[in-house]
N, CA, C and O of each residue as an XYZ file, in Angstrom:
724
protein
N     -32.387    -42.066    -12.166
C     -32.784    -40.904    -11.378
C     -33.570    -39.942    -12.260
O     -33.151    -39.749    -13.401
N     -34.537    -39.396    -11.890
C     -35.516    -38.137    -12.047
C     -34.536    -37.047    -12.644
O     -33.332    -37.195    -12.849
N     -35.414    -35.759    -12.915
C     -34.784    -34.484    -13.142
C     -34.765    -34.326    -11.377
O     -33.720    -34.516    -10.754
N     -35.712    -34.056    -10.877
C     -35.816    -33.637     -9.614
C     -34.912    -34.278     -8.273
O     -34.808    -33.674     -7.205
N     -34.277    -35.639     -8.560
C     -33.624    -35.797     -7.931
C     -32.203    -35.913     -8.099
O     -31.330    -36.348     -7.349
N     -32.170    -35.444     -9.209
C     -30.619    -34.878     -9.910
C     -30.682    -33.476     -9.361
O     -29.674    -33.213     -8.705
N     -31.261    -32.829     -9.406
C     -31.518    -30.821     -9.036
C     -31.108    -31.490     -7.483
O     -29.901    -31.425     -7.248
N     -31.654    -31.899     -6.781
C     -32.028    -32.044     -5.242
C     -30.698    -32.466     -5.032
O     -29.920    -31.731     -4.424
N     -30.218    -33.981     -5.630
C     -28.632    -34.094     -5.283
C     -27.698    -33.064     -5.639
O     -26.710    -32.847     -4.938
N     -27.999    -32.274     -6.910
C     -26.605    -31.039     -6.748
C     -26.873    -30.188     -5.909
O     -25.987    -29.755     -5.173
N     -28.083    -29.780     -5.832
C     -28.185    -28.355     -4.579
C     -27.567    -29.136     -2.952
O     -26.869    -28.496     -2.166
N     -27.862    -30.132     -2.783
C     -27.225    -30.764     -1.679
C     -25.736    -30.470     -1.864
O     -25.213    -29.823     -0.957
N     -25.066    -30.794     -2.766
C     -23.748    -30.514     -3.083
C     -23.345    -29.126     -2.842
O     -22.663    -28.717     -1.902
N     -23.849    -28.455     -3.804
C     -23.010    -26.800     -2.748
C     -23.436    -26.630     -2.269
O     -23.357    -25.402     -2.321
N     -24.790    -27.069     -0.775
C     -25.088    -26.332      0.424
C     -23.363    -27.388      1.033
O     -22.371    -26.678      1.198
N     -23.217    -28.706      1.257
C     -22.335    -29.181      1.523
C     -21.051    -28.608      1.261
O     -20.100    -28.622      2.042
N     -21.082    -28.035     -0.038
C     -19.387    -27.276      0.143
C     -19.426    -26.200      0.107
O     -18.606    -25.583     -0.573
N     -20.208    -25.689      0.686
C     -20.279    -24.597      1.339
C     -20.319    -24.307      2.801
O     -20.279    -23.171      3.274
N     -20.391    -25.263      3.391
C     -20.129    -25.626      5.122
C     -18.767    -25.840      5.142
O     -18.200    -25.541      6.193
N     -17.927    -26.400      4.004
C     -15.966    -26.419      3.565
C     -15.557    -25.352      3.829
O     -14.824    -24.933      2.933
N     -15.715    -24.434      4.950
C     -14.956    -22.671      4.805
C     -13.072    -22.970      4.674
O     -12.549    -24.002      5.094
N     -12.471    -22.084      4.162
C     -10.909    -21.885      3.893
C     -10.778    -21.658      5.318
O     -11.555    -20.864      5.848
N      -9.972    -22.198      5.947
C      -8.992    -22.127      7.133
C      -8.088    -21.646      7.119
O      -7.722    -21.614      5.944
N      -7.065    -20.975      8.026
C      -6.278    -20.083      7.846
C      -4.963    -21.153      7.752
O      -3.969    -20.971      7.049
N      -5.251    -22.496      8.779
C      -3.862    -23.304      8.850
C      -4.078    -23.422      6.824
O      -2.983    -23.068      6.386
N      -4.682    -23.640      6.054
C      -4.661    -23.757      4.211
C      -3.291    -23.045      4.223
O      -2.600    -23.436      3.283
N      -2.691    -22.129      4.991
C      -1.864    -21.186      4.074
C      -0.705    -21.420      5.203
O       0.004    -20.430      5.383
N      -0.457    -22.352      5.843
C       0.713    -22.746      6.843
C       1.710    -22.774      6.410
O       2.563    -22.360      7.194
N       2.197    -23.182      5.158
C       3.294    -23.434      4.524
C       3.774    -22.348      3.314
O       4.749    -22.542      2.587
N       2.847    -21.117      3.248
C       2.783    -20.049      2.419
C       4.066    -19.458      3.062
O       4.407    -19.598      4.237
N       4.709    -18.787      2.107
C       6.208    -17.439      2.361
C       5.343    -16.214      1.438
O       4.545    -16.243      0.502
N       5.866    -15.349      2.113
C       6.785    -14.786      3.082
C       5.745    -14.936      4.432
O       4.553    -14.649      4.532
N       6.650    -15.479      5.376
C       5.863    -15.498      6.691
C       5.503    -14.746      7.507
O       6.426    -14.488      8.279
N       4.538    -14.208      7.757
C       3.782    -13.196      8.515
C       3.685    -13.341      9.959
O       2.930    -14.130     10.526
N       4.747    -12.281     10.697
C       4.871    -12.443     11.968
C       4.385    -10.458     12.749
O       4.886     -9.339     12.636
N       3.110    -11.091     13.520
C       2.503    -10.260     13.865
C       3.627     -8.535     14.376
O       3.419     -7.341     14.161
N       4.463     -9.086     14.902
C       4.727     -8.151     16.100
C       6.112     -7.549     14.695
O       6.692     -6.465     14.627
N       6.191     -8.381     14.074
C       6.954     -7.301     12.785
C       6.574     -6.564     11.478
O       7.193     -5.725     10.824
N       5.462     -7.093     11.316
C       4.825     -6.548     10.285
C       3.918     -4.959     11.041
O       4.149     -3.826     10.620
N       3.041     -5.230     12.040
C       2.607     -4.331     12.243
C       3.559     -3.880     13.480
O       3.277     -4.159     14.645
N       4.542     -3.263     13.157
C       5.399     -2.487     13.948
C       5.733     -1.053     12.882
O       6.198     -1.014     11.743
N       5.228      0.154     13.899
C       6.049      1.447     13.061
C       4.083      2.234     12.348
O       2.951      2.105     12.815
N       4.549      2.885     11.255
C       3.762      3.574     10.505
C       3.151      2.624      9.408
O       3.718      1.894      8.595
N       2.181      2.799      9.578
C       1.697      1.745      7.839
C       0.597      3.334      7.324
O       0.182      4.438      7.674
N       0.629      2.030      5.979
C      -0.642      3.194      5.066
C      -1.891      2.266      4.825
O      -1.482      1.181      4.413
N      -3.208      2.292      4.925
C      -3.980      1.566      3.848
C      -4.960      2.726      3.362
O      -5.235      3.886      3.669
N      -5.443      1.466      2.150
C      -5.653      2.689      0.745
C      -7.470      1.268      0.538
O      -7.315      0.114      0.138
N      -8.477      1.683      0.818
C      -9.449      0.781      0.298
C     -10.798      1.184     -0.488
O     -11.170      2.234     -1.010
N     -11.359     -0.065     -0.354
C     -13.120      0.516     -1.101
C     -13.652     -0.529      0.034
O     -13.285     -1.650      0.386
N     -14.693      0.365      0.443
C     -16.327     -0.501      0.693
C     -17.333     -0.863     -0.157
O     -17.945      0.071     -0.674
N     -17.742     -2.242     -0.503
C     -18.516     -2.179     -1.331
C     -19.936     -2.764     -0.845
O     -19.861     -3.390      0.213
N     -21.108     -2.682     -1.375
C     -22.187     -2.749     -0.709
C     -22.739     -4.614     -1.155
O     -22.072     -5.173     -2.025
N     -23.501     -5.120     -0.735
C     -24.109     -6.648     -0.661
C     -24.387     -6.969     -2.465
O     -24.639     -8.025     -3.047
N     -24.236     -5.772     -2.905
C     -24.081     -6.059     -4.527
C     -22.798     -6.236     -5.140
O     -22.677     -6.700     -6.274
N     -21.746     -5.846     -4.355
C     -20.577     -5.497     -4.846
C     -19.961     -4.017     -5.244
O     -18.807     -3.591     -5.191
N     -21.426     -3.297     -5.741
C     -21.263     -2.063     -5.846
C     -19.834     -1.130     -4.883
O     -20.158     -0.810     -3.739
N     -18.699     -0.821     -5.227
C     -18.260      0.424     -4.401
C     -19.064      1.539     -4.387
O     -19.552      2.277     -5.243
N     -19.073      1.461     -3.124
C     -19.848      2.831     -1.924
C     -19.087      3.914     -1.705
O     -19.279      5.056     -2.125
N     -18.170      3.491     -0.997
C     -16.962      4.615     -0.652
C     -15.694      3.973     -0.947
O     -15.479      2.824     -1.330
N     -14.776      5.070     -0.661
C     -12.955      4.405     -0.484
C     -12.946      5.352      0.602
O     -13.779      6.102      1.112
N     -11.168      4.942      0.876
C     -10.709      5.276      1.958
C      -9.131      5.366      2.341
O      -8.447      4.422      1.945
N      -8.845      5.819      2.660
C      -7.205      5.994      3.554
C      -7.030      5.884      4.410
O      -7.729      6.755      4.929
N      -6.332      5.191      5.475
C      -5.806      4.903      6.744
C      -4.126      5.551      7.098
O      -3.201      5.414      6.298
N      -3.984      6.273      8.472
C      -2.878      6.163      8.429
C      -2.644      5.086      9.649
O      -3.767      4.865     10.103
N      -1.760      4.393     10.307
C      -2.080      3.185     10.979
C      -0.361      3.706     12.051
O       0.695      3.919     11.454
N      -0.422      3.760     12.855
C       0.534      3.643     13.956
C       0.486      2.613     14.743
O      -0.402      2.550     15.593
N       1.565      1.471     14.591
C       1.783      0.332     15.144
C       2.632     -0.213     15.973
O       3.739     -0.155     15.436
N       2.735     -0.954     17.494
C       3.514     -0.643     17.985
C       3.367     -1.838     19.024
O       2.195     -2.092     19.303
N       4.117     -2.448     19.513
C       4.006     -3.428     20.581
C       4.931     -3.020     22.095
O       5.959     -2.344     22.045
N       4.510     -3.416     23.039
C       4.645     -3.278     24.181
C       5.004     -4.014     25.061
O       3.936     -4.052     25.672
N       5.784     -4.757     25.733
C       5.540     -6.002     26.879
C       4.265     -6.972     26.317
O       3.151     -7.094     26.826
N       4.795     -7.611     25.112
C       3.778     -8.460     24.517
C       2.429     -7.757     23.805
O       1.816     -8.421     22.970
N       1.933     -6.276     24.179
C       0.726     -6.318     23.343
C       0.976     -5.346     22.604
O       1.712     -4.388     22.839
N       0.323     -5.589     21.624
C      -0.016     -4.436     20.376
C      -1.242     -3.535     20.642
O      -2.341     -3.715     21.167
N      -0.368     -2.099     19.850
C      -1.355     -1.266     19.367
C      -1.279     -1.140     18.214
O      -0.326     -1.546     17.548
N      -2.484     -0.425     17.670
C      -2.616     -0.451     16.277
C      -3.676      0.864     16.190
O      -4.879      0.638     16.319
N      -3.271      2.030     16.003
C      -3.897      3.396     15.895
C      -4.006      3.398     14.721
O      -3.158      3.414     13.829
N      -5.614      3.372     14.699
C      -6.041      3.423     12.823
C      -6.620      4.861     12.735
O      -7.519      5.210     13.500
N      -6.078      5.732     11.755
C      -6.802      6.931     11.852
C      -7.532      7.115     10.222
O      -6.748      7.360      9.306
N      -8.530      7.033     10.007
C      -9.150      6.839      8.614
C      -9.972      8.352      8.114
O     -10.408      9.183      8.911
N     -10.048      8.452      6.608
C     -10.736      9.304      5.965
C     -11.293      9.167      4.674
O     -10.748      9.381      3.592
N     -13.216      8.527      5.076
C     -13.432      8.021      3.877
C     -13.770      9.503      2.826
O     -13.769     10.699      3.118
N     -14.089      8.654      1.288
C     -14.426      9.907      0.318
C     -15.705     10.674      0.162
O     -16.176     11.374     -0.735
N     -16.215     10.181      1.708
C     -17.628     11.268      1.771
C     -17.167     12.118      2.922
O     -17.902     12.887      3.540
N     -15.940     11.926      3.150
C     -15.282     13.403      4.184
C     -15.294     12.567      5.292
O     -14.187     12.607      5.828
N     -16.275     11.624      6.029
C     -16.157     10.757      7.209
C     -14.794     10.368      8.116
O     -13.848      9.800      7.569
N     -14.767     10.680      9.393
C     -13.311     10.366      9.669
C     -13.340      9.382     10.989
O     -13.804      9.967     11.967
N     -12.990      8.166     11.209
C     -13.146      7.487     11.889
C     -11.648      7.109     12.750
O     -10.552      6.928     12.219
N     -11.917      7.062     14.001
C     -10.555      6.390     14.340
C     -10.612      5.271     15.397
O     -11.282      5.549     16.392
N      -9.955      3.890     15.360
C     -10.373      2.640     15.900
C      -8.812      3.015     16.204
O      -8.038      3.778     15.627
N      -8.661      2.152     17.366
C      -7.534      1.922     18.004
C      -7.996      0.530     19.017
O      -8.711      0.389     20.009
N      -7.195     -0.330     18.198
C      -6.609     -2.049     18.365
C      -5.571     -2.008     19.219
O      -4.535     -1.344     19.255
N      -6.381     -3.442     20.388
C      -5.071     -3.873     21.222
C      -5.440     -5.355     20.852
O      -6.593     -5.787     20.856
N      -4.593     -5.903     20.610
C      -3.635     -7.099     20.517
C      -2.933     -7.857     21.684
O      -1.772     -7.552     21.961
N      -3.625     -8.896     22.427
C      -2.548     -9.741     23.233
C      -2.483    -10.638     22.517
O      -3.226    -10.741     21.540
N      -1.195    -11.875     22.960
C      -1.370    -13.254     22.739
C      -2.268    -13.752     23.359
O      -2.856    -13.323     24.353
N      -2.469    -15.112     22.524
C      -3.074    -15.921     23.382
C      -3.459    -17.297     22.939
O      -4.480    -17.781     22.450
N      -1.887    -17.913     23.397
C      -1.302    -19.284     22.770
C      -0.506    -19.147     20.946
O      -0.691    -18.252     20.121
N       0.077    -19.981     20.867
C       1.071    -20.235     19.906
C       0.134    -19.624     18.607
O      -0.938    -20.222     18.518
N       0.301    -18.697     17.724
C      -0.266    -18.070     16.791
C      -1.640    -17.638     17.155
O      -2.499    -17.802     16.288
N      -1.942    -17.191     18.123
C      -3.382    -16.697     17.856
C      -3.083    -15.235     19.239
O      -2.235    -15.064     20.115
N      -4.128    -14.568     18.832
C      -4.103    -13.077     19.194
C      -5.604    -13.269     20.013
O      -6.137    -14.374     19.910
N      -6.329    -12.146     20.872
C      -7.332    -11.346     20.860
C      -6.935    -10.212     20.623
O      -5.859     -9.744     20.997
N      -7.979     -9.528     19.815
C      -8.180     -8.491     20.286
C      -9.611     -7.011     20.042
O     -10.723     -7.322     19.616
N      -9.379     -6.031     20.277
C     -10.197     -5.132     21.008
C     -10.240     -3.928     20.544
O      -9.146     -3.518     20.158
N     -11.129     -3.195     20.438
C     -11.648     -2.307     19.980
C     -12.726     -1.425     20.761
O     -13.521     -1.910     21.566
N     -12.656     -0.020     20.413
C     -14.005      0.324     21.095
C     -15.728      0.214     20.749
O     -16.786      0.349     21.363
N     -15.152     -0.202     19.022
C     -16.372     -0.311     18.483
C     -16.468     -2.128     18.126
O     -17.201     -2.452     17.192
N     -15.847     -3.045     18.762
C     -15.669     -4.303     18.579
C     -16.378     -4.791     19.644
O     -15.779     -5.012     20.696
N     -17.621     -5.007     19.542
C     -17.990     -6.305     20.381
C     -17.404     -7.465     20.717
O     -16.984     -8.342     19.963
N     -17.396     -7.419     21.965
C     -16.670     -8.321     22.465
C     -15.336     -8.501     22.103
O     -14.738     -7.455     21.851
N     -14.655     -9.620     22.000
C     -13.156    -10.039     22.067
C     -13.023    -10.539     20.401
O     -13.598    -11.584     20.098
N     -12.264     -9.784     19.338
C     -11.779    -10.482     18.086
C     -10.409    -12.134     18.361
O      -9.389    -12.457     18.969
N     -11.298    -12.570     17.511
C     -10.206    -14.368     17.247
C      -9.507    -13.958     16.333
O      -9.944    -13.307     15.384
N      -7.813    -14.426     16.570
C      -7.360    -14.013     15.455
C      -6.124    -14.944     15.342
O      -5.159    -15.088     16.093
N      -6.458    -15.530     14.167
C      -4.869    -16.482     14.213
C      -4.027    -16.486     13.005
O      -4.579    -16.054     11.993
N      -2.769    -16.897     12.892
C      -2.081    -16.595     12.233
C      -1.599    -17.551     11.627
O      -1.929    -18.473     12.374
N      -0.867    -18.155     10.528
C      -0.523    -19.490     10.065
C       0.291    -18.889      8.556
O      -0.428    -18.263      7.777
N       1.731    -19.090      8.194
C       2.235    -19.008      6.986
C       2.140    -17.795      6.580
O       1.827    -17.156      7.585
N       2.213    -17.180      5.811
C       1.285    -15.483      5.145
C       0.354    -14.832      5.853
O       0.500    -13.663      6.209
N      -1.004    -15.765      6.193
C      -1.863    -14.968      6.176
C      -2.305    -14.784      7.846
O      -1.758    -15.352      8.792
N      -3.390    -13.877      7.904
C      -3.729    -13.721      9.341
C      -5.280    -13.605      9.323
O      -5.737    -12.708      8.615
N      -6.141    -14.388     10.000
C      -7.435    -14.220      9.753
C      -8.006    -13.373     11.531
O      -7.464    -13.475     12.631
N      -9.245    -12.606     11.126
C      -9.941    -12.284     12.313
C     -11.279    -12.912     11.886
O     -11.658    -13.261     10.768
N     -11.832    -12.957     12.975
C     -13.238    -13.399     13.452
C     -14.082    -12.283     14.367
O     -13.574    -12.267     15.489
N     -15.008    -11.502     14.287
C     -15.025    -10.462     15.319
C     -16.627     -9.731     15.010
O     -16.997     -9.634     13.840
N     -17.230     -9.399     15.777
C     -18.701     -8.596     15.796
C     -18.062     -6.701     15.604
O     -17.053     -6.244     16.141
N     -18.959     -6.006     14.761
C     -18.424     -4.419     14.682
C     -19.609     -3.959     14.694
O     -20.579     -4.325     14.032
N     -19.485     -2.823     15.762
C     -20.658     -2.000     15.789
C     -20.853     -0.980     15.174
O     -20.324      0.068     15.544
N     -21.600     -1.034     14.167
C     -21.837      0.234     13.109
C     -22.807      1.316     13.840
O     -23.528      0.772     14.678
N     -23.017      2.879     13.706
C     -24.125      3.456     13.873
C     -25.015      3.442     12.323
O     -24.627      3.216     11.177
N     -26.244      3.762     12.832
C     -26.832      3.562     11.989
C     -28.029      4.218     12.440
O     -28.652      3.873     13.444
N     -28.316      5.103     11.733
C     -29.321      6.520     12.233
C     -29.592      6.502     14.041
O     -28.588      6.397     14.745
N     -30.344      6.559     14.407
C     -30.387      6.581     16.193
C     -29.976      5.187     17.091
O     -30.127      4.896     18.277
N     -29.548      4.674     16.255
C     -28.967      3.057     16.925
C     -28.026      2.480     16.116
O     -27.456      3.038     15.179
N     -27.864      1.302     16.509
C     -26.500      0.830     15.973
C     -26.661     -0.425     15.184
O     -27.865     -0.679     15.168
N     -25.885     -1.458     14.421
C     -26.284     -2.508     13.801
C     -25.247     -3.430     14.433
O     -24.496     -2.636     15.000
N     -24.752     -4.739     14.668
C     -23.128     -5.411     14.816
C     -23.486     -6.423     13.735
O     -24.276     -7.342     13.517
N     -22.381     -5.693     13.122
C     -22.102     -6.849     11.925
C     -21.046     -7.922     11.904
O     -19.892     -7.670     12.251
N     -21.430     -9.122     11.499
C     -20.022    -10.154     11.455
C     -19.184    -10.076     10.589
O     -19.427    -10.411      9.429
N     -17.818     -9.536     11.052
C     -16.955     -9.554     10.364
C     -15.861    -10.507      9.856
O     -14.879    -10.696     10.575
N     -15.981    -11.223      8.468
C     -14.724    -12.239      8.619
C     -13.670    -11.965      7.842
O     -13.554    -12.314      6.668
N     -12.558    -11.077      8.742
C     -11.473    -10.642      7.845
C     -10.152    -11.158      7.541
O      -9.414    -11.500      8.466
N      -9.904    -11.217      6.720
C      -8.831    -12.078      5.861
C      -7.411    -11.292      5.254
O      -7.514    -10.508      4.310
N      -6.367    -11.523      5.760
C      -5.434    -11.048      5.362
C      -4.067    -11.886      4.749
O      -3.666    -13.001      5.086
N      -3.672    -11.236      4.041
C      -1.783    -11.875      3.111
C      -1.335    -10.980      2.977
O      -1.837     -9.885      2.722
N       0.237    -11.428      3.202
C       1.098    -11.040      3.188
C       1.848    -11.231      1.938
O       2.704    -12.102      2.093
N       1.835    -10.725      0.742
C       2.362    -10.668     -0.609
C       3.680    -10.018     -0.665
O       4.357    -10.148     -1.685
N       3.981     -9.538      0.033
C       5.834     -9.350      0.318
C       6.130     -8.593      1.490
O       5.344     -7.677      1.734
N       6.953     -8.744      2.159
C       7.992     -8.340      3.201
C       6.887     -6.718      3.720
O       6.504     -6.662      4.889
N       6.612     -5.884      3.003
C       5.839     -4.435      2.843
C       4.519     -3.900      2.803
O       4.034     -2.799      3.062
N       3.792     -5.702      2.146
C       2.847     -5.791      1.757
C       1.534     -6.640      2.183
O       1.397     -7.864      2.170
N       0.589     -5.621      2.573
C      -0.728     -7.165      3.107
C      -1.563     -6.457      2.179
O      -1.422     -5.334      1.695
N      -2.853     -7.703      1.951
C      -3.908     -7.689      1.079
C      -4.804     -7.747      2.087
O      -4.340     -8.282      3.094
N      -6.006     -7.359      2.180
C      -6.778     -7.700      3.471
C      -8.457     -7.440      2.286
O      -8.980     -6.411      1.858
N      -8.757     -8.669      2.152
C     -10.655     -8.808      2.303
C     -11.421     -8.734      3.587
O     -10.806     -9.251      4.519
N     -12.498     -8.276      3.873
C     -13.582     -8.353      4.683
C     -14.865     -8.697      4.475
O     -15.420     -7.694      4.028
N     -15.527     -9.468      4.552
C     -16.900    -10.101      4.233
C     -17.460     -9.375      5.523
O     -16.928     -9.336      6.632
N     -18.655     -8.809      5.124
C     -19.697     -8.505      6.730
C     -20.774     -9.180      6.320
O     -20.867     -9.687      5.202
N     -21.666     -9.223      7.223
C     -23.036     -9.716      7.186
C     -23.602     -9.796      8.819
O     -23.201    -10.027      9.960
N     -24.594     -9.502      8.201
C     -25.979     -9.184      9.611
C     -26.697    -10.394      9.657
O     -27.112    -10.763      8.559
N     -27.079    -11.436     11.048
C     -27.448    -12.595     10.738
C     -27.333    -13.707      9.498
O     -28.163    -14.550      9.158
N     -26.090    -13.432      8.972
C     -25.785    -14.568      8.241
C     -26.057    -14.009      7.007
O     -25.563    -14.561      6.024
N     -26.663    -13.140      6.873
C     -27.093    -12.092      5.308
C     -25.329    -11.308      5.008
O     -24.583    -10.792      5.840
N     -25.160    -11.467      3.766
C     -24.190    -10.340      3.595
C     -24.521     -9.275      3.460
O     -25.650     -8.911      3.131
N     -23.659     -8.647      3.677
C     -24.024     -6.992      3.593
C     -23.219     -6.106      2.858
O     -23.399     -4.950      2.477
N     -22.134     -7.037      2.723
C     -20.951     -5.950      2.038
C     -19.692     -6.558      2.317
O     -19.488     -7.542      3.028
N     -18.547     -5.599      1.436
C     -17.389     -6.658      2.204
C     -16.294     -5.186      1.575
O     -16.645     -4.296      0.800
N     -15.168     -5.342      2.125
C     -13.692     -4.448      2.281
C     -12.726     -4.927      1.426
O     -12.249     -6.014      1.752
N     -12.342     -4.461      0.508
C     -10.857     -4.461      0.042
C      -9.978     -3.789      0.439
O     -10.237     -2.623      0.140
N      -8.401     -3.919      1.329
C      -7.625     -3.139      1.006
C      -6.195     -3.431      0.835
O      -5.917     -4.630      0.826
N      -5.272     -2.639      0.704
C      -3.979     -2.888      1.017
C      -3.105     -2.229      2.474
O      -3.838     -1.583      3.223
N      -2.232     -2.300      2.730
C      -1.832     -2.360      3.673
C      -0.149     -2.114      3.698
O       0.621     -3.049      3.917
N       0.134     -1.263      3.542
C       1.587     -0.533      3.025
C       2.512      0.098      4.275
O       2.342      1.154      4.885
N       3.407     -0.783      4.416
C       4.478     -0.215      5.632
C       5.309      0.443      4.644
O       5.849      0.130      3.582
N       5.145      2.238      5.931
C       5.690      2.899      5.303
C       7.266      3.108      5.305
O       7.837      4.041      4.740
N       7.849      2.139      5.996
C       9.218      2.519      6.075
C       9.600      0.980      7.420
O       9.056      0.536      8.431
N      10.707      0.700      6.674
C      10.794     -0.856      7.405
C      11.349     -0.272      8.998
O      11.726      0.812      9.445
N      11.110     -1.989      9.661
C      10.824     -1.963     10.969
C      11.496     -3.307     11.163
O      11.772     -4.140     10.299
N      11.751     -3.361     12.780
C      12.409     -4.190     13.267
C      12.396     -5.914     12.129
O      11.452     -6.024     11.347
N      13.216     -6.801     12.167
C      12.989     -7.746     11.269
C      12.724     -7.839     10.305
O      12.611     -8.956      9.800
């Protein structure tokens, strides 16, 4: 074989494992097990950074999060305050819908979020509508969460606009005082 068709066979190789995305069933057999309607039940805290398509942190942030289920659905009152003074508040509903998986909804969520659950972790799938000077942008959001103890979730967010990244979310996710289970 060539130089050129050595280059050509590896770049084939990570476009190929790169179509391999992590699945959420990967973490089926992970503890402590993450069960929707107990973890986010009650008061939580999160504490994060936004960082921009470089990685750069942009902003951070604080959440206070009121969580709560109902005749099967969840709420989830996010009340946020990033460190350029910005104050945002999303409020999540949550149904089932079939054995580990959720929708759910938002006012700034296009359309219906996928969300399933497996072992630890809990993944969403979901479009977010940003403003953005006299109009708006929807970015794809693929957010990723674990459960690292009984108190504790880790949550990444990857965004991207047509398949471009754009940025992505770190945070944690701190129940402030235990709850049913």
């Amino acid at each position: 074989m060539n130089s050129q068709t050595v280059s050509c066979f590896y770049l084939l190789l990570i476009l190929l494992g790169g179509c391999s995305g992590v699945s959420v069933q990967d973490y089926a057999g992970n503890e402590p097990r993450l069960v929707m309607e107990e973890f986010f039940s009650g008061p939580l805290a999160a504490h994060g950074v936004v960082k921009d398509w470089r990685g750069r942190v942009i902003r951070t942030f604080n959440a206070a999060i009121d969580a709560s289920w109902q005749n099967g659905t969840g709420t989830l009152e996010e009340d946020f305050v990033f460190s350029d003074g910005e104050r945002q508040r999303r409020v999540w509903t949550l149904r089932p819908d079939g054995h580990n998986h959720y929708l759910g909804s938002a006012g700034d969520v296009v359309e219906e979020a996928a969300i399933e659950v497996a072992g630890n972790s809990v993944f969403l799938d979901y479009r977010l509508r940003i403003p953005r000077g006299d109009s708006s942008l929807d970015l794809h959001i693929d957010d990723r969460m674990y459960l690292v103890s009984p108190q504790v979730i880790i949550n990444e967010s990857s965004m991207s606009w047509f398949g471009l990244p754009v940025g992505s979310i770190q945070l944690v996710i701190r129940r402030e005082k235990a709850g049913p289970g």
